[in-house]
C-alpha positions as CSV (number, residue, x, y, z in Angstrom):
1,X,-6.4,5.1,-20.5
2,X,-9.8,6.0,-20.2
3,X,-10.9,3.4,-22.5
4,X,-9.0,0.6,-20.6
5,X,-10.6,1.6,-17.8
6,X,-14.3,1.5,-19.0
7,X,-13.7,-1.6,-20.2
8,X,-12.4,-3.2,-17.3
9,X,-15.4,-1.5,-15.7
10,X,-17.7,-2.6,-18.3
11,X,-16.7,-6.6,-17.8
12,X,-17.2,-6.6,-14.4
13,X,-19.9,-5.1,-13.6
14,X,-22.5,-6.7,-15.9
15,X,-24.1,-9.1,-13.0
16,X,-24.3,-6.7,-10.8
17,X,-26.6,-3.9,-13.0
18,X,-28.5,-1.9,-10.7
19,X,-26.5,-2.9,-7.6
20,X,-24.8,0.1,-5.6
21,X,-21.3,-1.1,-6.3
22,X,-17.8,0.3,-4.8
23,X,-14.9,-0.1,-7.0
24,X,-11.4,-0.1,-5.6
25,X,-7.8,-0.5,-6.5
26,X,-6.1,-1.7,-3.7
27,X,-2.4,-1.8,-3.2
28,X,-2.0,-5.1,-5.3
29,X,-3.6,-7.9,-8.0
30,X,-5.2,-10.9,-5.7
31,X,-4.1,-14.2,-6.3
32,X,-3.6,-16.3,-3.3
33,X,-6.9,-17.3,-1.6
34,X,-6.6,-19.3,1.2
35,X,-6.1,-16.7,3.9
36,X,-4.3,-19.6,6.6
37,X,-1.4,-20.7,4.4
38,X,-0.1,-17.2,4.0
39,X,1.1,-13.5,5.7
40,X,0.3,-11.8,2.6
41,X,-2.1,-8.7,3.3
42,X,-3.8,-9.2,0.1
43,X,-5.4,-12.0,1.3
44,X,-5.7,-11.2,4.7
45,X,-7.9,-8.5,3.6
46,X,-9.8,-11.0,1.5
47,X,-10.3,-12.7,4.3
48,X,-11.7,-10.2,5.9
49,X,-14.4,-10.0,4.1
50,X,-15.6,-13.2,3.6
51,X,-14.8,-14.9,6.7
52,X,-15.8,-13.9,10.7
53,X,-13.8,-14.9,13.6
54,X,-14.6,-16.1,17.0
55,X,-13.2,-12.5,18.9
56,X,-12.1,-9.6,16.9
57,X,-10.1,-6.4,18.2
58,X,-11.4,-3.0,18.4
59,X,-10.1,0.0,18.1
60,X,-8.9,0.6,21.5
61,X,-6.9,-2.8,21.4
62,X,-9.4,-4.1,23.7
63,X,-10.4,-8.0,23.3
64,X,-14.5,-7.9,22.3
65,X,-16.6,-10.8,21.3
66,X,-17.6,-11.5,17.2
67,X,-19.4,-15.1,16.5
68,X,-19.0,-15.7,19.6
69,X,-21.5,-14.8,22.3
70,X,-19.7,-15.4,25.0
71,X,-16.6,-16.9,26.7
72,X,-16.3,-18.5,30.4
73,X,-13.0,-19.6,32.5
74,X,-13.1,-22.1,34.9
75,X,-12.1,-21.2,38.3
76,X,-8.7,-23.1,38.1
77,X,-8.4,-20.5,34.9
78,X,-7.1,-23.5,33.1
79,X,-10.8,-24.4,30.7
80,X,-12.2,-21.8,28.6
81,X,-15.8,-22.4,26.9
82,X,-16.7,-20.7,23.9
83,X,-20.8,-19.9,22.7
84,X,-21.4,-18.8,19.6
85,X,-23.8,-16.5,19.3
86,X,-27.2,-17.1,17.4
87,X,-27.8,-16.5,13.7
88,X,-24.7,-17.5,12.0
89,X,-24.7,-19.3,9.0
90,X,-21.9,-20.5,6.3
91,X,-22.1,-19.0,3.0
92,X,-24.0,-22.2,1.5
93,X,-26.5,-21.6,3.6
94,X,-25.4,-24.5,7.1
95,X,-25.2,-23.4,10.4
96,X,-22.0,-22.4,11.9
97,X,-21.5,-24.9,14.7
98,X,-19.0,-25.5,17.0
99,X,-17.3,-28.2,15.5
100,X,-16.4,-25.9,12.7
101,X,-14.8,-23.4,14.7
102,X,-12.6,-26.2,16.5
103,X,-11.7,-27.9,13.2
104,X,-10.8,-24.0,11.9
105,X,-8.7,-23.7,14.9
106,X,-6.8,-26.6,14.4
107,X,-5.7,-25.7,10.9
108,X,-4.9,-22.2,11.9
109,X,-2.7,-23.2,14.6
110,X,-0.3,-25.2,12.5
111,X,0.4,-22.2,10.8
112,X,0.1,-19.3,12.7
113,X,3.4,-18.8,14.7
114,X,1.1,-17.4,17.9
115,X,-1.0,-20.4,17.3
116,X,1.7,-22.9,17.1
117,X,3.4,-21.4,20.6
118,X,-0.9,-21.6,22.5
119,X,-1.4,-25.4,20.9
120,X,1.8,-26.3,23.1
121,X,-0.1,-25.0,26.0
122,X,-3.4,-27.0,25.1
123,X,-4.6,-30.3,26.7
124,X,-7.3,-30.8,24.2
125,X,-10.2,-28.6,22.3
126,X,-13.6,-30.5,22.3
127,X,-17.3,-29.6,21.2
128,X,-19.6,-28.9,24.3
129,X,-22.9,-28.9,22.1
130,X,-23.5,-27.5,18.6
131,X,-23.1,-24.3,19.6
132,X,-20.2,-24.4,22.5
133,X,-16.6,-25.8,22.4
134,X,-13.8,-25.9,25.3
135,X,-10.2,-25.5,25.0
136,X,-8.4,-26.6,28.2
137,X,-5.0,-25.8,29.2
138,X,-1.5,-27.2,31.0
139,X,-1.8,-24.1,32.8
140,X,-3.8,-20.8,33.2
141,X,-2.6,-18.0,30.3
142,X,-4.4,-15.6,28.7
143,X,-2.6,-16.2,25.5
144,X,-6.5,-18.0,24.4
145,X,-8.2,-14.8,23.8
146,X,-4.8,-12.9,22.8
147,X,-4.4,-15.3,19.7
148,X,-8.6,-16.0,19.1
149,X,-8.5,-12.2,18.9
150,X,-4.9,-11.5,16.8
151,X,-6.3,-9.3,13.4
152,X,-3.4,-10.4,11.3
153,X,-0.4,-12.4,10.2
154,X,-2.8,-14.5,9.7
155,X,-5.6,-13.9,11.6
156,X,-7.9,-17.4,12.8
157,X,-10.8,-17.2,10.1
158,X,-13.4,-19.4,10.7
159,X,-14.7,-22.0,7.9
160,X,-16.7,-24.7,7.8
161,X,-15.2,-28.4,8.9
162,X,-15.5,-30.1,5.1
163,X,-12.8,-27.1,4.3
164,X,-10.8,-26.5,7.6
165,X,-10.1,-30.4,7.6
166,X,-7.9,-29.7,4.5
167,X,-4.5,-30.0,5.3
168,X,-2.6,-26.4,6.6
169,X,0.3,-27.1,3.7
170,X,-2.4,-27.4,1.0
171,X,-4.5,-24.2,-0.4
172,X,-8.5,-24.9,0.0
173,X,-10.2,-25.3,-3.1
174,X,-14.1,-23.7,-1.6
175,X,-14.0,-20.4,0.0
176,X,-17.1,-20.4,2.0
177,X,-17.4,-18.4,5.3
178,X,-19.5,-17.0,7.2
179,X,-18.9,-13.1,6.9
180,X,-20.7,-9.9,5.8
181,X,-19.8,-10.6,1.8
182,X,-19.4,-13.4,-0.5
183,X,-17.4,-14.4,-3.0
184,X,-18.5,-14.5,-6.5
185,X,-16.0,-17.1,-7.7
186,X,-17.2,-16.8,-11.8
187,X,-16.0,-13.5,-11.5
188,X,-13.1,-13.9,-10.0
189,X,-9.6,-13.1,-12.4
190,X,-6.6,-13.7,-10.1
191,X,-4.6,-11.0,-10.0
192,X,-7.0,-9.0,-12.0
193,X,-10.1,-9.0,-10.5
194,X,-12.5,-10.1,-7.8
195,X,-15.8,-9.5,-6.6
196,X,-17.9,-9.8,-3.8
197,X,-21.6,-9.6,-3.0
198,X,-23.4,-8.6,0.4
199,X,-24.7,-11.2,2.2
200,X,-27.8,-10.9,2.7
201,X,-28.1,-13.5,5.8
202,X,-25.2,-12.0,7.4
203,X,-26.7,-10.8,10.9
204,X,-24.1,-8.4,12.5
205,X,-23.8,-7.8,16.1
206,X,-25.3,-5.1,17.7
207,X,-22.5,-3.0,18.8
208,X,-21.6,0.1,17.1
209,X,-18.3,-0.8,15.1
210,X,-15.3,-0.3,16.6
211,X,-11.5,-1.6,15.0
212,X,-12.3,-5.1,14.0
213,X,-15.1,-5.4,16.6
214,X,-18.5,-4.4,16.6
215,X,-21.4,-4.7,14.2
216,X,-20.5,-5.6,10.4
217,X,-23.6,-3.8,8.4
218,X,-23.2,-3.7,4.8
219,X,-24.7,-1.2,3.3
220,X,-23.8,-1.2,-0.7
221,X,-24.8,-4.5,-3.2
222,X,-21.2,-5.1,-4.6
223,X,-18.0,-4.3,-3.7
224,X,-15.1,-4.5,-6.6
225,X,-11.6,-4.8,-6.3
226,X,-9.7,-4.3,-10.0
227,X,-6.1,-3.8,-10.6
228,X,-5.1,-0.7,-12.7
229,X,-1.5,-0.9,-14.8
230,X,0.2,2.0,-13.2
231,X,-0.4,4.8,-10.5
232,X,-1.1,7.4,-12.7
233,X,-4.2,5.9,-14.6
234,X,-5.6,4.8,-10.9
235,X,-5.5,8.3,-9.8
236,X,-6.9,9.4,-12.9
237,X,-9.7,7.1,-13.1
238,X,-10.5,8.0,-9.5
239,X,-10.5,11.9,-10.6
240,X,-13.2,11.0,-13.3
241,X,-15.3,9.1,-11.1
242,X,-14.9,5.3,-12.4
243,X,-13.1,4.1,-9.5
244,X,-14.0,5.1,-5.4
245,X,-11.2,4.3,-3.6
246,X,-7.7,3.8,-3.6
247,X,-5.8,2.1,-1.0
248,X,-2.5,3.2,-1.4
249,X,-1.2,6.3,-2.8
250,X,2.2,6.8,-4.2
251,X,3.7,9.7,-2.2
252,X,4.9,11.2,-5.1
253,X,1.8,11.2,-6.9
254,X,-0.6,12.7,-3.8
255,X,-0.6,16.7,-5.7
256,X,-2.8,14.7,-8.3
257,X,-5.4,14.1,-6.0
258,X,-4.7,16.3,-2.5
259,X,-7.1,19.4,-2.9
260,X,-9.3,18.2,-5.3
261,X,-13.5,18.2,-5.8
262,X,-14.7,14.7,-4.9
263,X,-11.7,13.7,-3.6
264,X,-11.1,13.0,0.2
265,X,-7.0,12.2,1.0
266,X,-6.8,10.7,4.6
267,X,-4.3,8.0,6.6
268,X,-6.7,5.5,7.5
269,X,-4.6,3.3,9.6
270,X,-2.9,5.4,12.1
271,X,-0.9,3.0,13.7
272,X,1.2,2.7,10.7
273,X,3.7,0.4,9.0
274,X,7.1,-1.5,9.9
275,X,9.2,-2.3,6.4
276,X,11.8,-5.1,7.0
277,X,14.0,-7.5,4.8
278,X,14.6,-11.1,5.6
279,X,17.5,-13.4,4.8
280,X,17.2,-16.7,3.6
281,X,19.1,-18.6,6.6
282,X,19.3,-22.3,4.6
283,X,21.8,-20.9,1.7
284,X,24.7,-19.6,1.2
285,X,26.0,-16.4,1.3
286,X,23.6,-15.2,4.6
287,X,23.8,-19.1,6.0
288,X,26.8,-17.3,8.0
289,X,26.0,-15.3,10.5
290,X,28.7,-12.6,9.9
291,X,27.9,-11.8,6.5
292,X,24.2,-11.1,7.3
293,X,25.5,-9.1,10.1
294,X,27.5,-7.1,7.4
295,X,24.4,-6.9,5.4
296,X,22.6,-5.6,8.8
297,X,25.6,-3.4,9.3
298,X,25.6,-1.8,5.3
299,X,22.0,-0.3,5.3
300,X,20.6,2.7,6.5
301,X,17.0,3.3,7.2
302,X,16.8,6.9,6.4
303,X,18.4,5.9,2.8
304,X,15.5,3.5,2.7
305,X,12.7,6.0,4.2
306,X,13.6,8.9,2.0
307,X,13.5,6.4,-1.0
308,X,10.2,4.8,-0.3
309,X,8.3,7.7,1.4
310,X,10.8,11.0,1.1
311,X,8.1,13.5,2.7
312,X,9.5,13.2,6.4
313,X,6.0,13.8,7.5
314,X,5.0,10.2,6.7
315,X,8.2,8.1,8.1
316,X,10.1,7.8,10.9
317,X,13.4,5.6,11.9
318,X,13.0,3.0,14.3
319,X,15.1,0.7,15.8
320,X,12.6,-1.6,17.8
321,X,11.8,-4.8,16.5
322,X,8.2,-4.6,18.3
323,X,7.7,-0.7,16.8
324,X,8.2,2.4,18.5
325,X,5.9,3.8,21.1
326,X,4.7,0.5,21.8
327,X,5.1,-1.5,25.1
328,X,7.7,-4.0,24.3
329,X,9.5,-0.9,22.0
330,X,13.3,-0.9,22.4
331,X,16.8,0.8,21.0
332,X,18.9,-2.5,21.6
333,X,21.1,-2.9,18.6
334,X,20.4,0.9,17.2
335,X,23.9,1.1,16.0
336,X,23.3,-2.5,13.6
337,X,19.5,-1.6,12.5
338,X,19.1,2.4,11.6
339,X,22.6,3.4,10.3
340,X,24.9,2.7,7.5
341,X,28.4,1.6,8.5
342,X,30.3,0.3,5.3
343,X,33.7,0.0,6.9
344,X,32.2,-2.3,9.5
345,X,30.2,-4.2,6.5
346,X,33.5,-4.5,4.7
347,X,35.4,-5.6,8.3
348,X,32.9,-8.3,8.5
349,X,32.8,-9.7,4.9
350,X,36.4,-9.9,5.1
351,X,36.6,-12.1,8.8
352,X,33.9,-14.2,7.1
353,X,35.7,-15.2,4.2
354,X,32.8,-13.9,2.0
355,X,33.5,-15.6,-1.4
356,X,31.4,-13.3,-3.9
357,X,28.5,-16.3,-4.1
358,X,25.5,-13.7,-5.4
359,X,22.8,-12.0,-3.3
360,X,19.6,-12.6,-5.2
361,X,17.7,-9.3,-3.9
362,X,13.6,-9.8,-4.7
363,X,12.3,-6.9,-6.1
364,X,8.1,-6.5,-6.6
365,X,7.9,-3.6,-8.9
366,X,3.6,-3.4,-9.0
367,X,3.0,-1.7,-5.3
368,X,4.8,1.1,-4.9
369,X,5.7,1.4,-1.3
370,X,7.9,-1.9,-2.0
371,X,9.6,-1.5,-5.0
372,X,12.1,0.8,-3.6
373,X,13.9,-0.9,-0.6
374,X,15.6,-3.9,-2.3
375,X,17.6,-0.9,-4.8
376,X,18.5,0.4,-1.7
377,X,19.7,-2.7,-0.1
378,X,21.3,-3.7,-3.6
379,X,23.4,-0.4,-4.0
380,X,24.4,-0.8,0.1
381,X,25.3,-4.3,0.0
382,X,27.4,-3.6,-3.8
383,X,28.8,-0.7,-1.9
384,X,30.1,-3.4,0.9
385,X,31.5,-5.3,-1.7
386,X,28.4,-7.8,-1.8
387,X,27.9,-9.0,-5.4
388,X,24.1,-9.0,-6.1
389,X,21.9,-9.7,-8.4
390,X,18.5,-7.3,-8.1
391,X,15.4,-10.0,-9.7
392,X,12.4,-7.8,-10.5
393,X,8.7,-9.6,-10.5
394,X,5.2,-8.5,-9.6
395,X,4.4,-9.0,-5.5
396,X,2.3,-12.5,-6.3
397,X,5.4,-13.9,-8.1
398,X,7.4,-12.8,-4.6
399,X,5.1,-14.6,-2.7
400,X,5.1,-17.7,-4.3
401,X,9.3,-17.5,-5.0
402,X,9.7,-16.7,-1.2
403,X,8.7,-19.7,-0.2
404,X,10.9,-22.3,-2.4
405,X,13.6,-23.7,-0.3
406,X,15.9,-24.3,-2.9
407,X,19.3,-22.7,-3.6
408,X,19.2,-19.0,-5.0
409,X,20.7,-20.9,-8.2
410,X,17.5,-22.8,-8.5
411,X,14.7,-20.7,-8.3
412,X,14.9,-19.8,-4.7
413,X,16.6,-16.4,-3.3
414,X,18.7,-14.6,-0.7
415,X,16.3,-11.7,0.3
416,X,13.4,-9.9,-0.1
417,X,11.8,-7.1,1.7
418,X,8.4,-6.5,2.6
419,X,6.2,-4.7,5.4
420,X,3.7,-5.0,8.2
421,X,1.1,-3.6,10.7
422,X,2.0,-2.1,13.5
423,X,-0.4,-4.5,15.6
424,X,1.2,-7.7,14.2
425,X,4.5,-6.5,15.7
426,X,3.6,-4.9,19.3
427,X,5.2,-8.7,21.1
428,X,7.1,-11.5,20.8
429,X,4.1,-13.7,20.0
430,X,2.5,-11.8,17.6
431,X,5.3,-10.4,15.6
432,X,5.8,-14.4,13.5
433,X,8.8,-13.2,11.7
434,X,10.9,-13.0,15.0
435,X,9.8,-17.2,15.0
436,X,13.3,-19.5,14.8
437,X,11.7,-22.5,14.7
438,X,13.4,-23.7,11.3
439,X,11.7,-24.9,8.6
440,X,8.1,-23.9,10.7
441,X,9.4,-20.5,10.8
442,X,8.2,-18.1,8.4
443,X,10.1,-17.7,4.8
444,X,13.8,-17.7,5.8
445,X,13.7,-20.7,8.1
446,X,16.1,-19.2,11.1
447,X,16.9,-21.9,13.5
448,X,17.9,-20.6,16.6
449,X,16.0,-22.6,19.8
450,X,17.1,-19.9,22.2
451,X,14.8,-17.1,20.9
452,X,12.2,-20.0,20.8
453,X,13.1,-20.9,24.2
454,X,12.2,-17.3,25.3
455,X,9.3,-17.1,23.3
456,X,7.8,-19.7,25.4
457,X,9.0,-18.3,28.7
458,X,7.5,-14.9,27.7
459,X,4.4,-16.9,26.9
460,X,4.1,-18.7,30.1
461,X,4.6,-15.5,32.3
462,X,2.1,-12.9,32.9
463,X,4.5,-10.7,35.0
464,X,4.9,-7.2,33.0
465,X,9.0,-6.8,34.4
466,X,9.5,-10.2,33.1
467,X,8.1,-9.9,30.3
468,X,9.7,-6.8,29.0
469,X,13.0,-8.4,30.3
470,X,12.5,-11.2,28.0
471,X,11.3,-8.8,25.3
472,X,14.6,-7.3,24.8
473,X,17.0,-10.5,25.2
474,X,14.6,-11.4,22.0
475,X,15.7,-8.3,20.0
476,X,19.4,-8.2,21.2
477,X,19.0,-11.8,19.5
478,X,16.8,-11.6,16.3
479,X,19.8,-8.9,15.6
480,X,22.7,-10.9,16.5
481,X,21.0,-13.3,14.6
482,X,20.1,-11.6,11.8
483,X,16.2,-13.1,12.1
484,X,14.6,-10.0,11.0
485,X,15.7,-6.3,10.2
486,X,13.6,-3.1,10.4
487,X,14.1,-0.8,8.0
488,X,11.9,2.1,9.0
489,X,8.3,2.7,9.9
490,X,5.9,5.2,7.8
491,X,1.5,5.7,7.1
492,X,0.2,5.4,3.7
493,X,-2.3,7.7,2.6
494,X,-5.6,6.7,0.9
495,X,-7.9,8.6,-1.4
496,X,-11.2,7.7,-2.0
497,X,-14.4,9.9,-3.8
498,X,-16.3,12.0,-1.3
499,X,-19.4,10.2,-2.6
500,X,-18.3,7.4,0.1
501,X,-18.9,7.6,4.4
502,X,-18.4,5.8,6.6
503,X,-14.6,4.3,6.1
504,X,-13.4,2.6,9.4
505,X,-9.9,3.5,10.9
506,X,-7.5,0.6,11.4
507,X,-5.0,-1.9,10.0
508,X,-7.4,-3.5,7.9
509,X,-9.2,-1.7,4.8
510,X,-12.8,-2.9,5.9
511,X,-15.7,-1.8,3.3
512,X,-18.1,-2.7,6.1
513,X,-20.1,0.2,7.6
514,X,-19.3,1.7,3.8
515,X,-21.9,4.3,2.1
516,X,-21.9,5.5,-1.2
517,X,-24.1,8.2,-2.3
518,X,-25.9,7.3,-6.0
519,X,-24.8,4.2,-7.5
């Protein structure tokens, strides 16, 4: 073990001798780069530190300014005029203008389920100058900074024009930005290995950092993400020093490393996570309604929780689609979501005439906190009298099969599970996996223009009743429907050498504001 890991060590670090490098095993291999065209939290978090966007979030979920300076609203509320601030500069070494940051927002929009629902709110987006830009609205809504501001699923990354002029259904091929770190593309091993350098033009803002928001300040040469083969020789490695940080720590495995010399064990994001499972909507068996309904019916979040987590002090159940304790947090349809009921699974498969076509059940056996929930699901659904077929594959080979539209019986699937944020939940814009809007929607392609229908009435209304009305006539639907299913909510411990300060709270592992004692 320990050789495998020297070596892996040894190979990447030889450009960057000297440097004051972090090395870190987060929870998966990176493949995917293009941080528009995907969900995936891999590359969200490479996204994060390459690219900057326009607002950011901090940590009270207060809206702040990033590369931009400023923002100003018209008096009829209806124009809003963006500044960037000074000192910004693309990777290559241009100026960030503003014609950049519209040409960004336009690709991001066509993607982004938030962005799609604020683009049919926009007149038109124009450049003021080089450095301003307007977007002016049908009608006055704050949904501008809301979704300028939104730190996942995907967030709106700014890149230059050249790039964001590629079409949103094709990956880019350059991944220039504008953020604190670059990406050193000849070191780059997908699903392996990648590196990033500081950059050393990046000038942060002034602010103290706060969420998402604030001043970025790098303050180490390198920063290393590697992939380890199992848990065990990650946890090891980061006992003996050759690794600093770990993102995710099996549950199981946390006696290894809580306790120890060096070694700091903390839940970084507080908020939390939501696990869910989709249905594929376009084929058979869950194209009918009932029988995804007698899937809903068959599970049981605590079956799932004490599978994936077990220690009760690290999940919850939860049967809100917009997560509990938040605003728009609701029990409608308790009894379908957080209970098992086989005898009401089996009533259903019956009335739907259910004729054994297989459940192919996607199972990513490389990050631990999702390997678990599709054997759940498989031995509840069998136990309904489902007949499934469990397909196991690495999380990158999930993301690519998820989103083939074919048949099950040619390379596409039935389900898959998978897990999110807390803050890309909290409404019925942000949360895109409650989106019906067929083949735009995310991977599953529901179809169902009445939750889209009061998507946009919730978007076009600023009044707090009505919105929380509208709220929960969404969830009483996305469960009749079968859109999306929560399967629990839970926090992931880290664990990272005490050698390193200065790790930010949040939903996003940042290595911003990072410092590591010694090389």
């Amino acid at each position: 073990m320990l050789a495998f890991v020297a070596a892996l060590s040894a190979g990447m670090s030889c450009a960057g001798v000297g440097a004051q490098t972090v090395t870190a095993v987060m929870q998966s291999g990176l493949r995917v780069l293009d941080p528009i065209i995907t969900t995936a939290y891999m590359t969200r978090n490479h996204g994060y530190m390459i690219y900057d966007t326009l607002l950011a979030t901090d940590a009270d979920n207060k809206i702040r300014p990033q590369m931009a300076e400023k923002w100003d609203i018209s008096s009829d509320k209806k124009t809003y005029t963006f500044t960037l601030r000074h000192g910004l500069k693309w990777h290559d070494g241009a100026p960030v203008k503003a014609e950049d940051c519209v040409a960004s927002i336009k690709r991001w929009s066509e993607q982004d389920k938030m962005g799609q629902i604020l683009m049919t709110m926009v007149v038109g987006m124009k450049t003021v100058n080089d450095k301003s830009f307007q977007i002016t609205l049908k009608q006055p809504t704050d949904l501008v900074l809301q979704a300028l501001a939104k730190p996942s699923g995907p967030p709106p990354f700014m890149m230059p024009k050249r790039i964001a002029e590629t079409p949103s259904t094709q990956a880019i091929k350059e991944y220039i930005g504008s953020g604190p770190f670059k990406f050193v593309a000849a070191d780059f091993k997908p699903g392996i290995k990648v590196v990033y350098e500081k950059n050393k033009d990046y000038v942060p803002r002034t602010e103290a950092p706060s969420g998402l928001a604030g001043g970025k300040v790098v303050h180490v040469d390198r920063v290393e993400w590697v992939t380890m083969p199992d848990s065990l020789t990650t946890l090891n490695a980061l006992a003996n020093g050759e690794i600093d940080y770990v993102e995710q720590v099996p549950y199981d495995l946390l006696p290894m490393v809580e306790g120890k010399a060096g070694i700091k064990v903390e839940v970084v994001d507080k908020l939390g996570y939501q696990t869910v499972y989709r249905f594929n909507h376009l084929h058979a068996p869950f194209n009918n309604k009932l029988l995804r309904q007698a899937a809903m019916y068959a599970v049981s979040q605590e079956d799932v929780m004490k599978a994936v987590v077990g220690n009760p002090k690290y999940y919850k159940t939860c049967p809100s689609v917009f997560g509990c304790g938040t605003e728009y947090s609701s029990t409608g349809g308790a009894d379908m979501v957080v209970p098992s009921n086989i005898e009401k699974a089996k009533q259903l498969l019956k009335e739907a005439k259910y004729d054994g076509t297989p459940v192919v059940i996607l199972q990513p056996t490389d990050i631990n906190i999702l390997a678990a929930q599709p054997v759940v699901i498989a031995q509840a659904l069998r136990k309904a009298g489902f007949v499934v077929q469990l397909q196991a594959m690495d999380w990158q080979s999930v993301i690519v099969r998820r989103a083939i539209q074919k048949p099950p019986t040619e390379g596409g699937w039935s389900i898959f599970s998978t897990f999110n944020v807390i803050p890309d939940i909290v409404d019925p814009l942000r949360n895109f996996q409650i989106a019906t809007n067929g083949k735009q929607a995310w991977f599953g392609w529901p179809d169902i223009p009445k939750i889209e229908q009061l998507r946009q009435q919730f978007a076009h209304t600023t009044d707090a009743a009505e919105r929380k009305k509208l709220s929960e006539e969404i969830q009483k639907l996305v469960y009749e429907e079968g859109v999306i299913v929560p399967l629990g909510e839970f926090s992931i411990p880290s664990a990272y050498r005490t050698s390193l300060s200065g790790i930010l709270e949040g939903s996003v592992p940042v290595f911003w504001n990072m410092k590591k004692t010694g090389k």
